[in-house]
C-alpha positions as CSV (number, residue, x, y, z in Angstrom):
1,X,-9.6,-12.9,-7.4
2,X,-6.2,-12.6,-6.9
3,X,-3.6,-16.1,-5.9
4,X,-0.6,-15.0,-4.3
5,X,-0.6,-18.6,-2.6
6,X,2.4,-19.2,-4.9
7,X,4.3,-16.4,-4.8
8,X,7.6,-15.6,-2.9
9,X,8.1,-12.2,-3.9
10,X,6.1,-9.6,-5.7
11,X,6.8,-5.8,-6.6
12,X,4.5,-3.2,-6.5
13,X,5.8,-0.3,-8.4
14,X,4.5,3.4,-8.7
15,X,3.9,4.6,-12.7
16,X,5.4,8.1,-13.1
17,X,3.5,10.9,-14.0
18,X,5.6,13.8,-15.5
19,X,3.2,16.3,-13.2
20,X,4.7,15.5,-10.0
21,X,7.8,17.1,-11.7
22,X,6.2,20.4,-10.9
23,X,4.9,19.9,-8.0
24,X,1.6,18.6,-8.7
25,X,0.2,15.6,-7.0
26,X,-2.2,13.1,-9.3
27,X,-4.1,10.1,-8.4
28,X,-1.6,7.3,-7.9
29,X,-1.4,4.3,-10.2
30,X,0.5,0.9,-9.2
31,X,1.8,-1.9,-11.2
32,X,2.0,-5.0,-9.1
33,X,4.2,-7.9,-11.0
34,X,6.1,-11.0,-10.0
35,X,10.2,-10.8,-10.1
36,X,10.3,-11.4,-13.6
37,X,8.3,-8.3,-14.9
38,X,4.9,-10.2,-15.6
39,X,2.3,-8.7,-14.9
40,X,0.0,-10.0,-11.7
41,X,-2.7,-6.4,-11.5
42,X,-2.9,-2.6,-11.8
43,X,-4.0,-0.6,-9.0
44,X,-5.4,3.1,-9.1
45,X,-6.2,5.9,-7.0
46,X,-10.0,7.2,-7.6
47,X,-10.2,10.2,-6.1
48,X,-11.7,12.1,-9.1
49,X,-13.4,15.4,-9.6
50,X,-12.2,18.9,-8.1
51,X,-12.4,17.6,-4.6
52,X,-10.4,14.5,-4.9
53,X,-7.8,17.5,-6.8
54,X,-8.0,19.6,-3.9
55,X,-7.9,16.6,-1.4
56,X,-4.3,15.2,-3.0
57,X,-2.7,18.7,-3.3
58,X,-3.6,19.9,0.3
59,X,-4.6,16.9,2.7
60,X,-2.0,14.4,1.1
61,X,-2.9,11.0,3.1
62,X,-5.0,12.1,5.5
63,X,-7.9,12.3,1.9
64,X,-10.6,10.3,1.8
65,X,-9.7,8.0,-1.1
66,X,-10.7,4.4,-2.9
67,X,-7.8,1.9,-4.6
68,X,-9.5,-0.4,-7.2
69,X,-7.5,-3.4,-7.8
70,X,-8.0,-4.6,-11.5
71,X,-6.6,-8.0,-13.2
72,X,-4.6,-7.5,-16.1
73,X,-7.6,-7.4,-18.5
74,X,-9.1,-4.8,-16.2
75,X,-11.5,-6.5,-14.3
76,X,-12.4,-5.3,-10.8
77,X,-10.8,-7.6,-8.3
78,X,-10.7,-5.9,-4.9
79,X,-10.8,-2.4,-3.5
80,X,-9.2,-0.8,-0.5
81,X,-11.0,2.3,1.1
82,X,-9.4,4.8,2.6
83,X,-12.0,7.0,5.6
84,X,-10.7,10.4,6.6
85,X,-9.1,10.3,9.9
86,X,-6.5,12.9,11.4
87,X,-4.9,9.9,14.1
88,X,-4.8,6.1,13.5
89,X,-5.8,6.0,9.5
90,X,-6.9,2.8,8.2
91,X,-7.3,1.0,4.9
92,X,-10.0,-1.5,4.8
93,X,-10.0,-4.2,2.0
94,X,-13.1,-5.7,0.4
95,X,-13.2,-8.3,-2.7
96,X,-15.1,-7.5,-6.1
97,X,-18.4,-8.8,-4.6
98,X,-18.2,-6.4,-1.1
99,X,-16.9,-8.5,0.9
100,X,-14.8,-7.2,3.4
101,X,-11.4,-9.1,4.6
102,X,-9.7,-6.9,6.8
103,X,-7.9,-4.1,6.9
104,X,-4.5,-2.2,8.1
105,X,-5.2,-0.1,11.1
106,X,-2.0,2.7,11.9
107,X,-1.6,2.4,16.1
108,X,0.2,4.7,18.3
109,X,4.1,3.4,18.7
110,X,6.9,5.9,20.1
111,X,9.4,6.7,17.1
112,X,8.3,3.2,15.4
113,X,5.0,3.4,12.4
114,X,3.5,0.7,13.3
115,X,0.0,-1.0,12.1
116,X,-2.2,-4.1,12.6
117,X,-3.5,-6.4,10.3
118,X,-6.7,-7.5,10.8
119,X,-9.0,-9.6,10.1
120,X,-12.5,-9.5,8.5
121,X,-13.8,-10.3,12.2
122,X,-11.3,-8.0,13.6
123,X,-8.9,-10.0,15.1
124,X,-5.6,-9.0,14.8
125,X,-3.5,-11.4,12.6
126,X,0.2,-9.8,12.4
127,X,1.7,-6.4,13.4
128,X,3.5,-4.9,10.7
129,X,6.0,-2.0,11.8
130,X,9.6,0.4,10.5
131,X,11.6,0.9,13.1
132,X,13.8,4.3,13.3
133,X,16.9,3.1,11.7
134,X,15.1,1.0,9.4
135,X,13.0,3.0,7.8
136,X,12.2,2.0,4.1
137,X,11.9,-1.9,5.9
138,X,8.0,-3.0,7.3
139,X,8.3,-6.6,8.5
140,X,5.0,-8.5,9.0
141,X,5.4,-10.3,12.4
142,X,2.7,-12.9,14.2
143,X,4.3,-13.7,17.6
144,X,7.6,-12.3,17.2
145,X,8.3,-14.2,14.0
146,X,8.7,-12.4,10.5
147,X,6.1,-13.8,7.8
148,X,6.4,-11.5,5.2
149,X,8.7,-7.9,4.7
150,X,7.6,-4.7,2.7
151,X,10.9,-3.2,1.4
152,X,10.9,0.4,-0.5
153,X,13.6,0.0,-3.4
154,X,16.0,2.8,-4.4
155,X,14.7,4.6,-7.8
156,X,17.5,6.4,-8.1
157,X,18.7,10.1,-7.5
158,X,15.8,12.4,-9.3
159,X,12.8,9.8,-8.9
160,X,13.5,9.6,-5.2
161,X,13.6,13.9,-5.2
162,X,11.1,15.0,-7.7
163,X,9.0,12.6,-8.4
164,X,6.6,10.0,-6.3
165,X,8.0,7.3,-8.7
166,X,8.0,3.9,-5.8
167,X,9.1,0.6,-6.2
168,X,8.1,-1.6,-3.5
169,X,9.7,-5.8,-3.0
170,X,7.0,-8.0,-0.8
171,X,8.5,-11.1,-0.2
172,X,6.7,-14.0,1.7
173,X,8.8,-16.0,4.6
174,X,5.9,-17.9,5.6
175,X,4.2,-20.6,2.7
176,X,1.0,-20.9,4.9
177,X,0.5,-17.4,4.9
178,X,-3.7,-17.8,3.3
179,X,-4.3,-15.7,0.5
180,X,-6.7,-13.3,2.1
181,X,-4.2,-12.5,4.6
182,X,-1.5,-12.1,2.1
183,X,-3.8,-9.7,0.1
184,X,-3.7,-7.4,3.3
185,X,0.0,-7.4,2.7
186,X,0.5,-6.2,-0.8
187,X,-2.4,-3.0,0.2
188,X,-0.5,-2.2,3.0
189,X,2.6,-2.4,0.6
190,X,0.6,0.4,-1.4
191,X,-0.5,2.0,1.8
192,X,3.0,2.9,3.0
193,X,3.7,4.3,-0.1
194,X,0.7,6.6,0.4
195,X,1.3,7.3,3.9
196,X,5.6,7.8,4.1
197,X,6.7,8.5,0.9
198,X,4.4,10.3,-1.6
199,X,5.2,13.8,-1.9
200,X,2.7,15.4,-0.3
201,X,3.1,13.1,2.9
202,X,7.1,14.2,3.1
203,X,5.9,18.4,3.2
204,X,3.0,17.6,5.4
C-alpha cells in the first residue's frame, strides 16, 4: 500500500525513452516522488507483445492497457486497467490483493475534458475537469470546492515537441482527503498524461 495521507504535493514524472525521438511510441514508465526528489513508486505501462506494439503506435489511448504500480523495491502495490472504449474511457483502480476502489470515468462536457471520480460502489466522489483556457490545469472539485489540482509542468522546448517526456504536480488542498480517494487522483494524474498529451494522443 501506498500513504499519501501526509502528503501535500507529489510529482509524477514521465522517464524518457530516446525512441519517441523517432517517432516510435513505447510503453510508458512514471516516476512518482515527493517535492524533494525521493522516491514514493514507479509505475509502468504493460502492454507487451506485438499487439500491445501495434496497439501504442496506431490506437494511442483508446488501447486496451494495464498500469502496475510498484513500491520502490518493486513490489506490486496497485494496478489501474484501462478497457477499450471509443467514447467515455475509463481507468479502473484495484489494490495488490484485487480489490477494486474506483475508478476515473471520461463524461461528455462541451469544450471542457471532464471525468468522475468514483467510488468502489460507484458513487461519484469529485468531478475532475480542464477548462478551454486552462488546459494543462485538472482541479478535483466535490460541491464546487477544489480538493486537490493536477498541473502538467513545462519540460522545456524539445521534450514538449519530440518527446512524451511529462512532468505532472498533484497538490492536495483538502487534509481529509482518505487515501483511497487520493490514490484515484495520482492515476488520473497518469491518465491525463495518457489521454492529452502523449504523442500518439496529439496526431490522433
Amino acid at each position: 500500500m501506498l500513504s499519501l495521507e501526509r502528503e501535500t504535493e507529489i510529482f509524477v514524472r514521465q522517464k524518457r525513452e530516446l525512441a519517441e525521438l523517432f517517432g516510435f511510441e513505447t510503453r510508458n514508465k512514471y516516476e512518482i516522488t515527493r517535492a524533494d526528489r525521493s522516491l514514493l513508486a514507479y509505475a509502468a505501462e504493460q502492454s507487451k507483445g506485438i499487439m500491445g506494439l501495434i496497439g501504442r503506435q496506431m490506437l494511442g489511448h483508446w488501447r486496451t492497457f494495464e498500469l502496475i504500480l510498484f513500491s520502490p523495491d518493486r513490489q506490486m502495490i496497485y494496478r489501474a486497467v484501462h478497457p477499450f472504449r471509443w467514447f467515455f474511457e475509463r481507468l479502473e483502480l484495484y489494490d495488490a490483493q484485487g480489490r477494486y476502489m474506483g475508478a476515473a470515468q471520461k463524461r461528455f462536457a462541451f469544450l471542457y475534458k471532464r471525468f468522475d471520480i468514483e467510488g468502489a460502489n460507484g458513487a461519484v466522489l469529485c468531478e475532475m475537469s480542464s477548462a478551454p483556457w486552462k488546459i494543462w490545469t485538472f482541479p478535483f472539485k466535490r460541491n464546487g470546492r477544489e480538493i486537490a489540482v493536477i498541473k502538467k509542468k513545462w519540460s522545456g522546448f524539445l521534450a514538449e515537441s519530440f518527446t512524451d517526456k511529462d512532468t505532472f504536480q498533484l497538490a492536495f488542498s483538502d487534509p481529509t482527503v482518505p487515501n483511497d480517494e487520493r490514490m484515484l487522483m495520482l492515476a488520473s494524474a497518469i491518465f491525463v498524461d495518457l489521454m492529452f498529451f502523449e504523442a500518439k494522443a496529439n496526431a490522433n
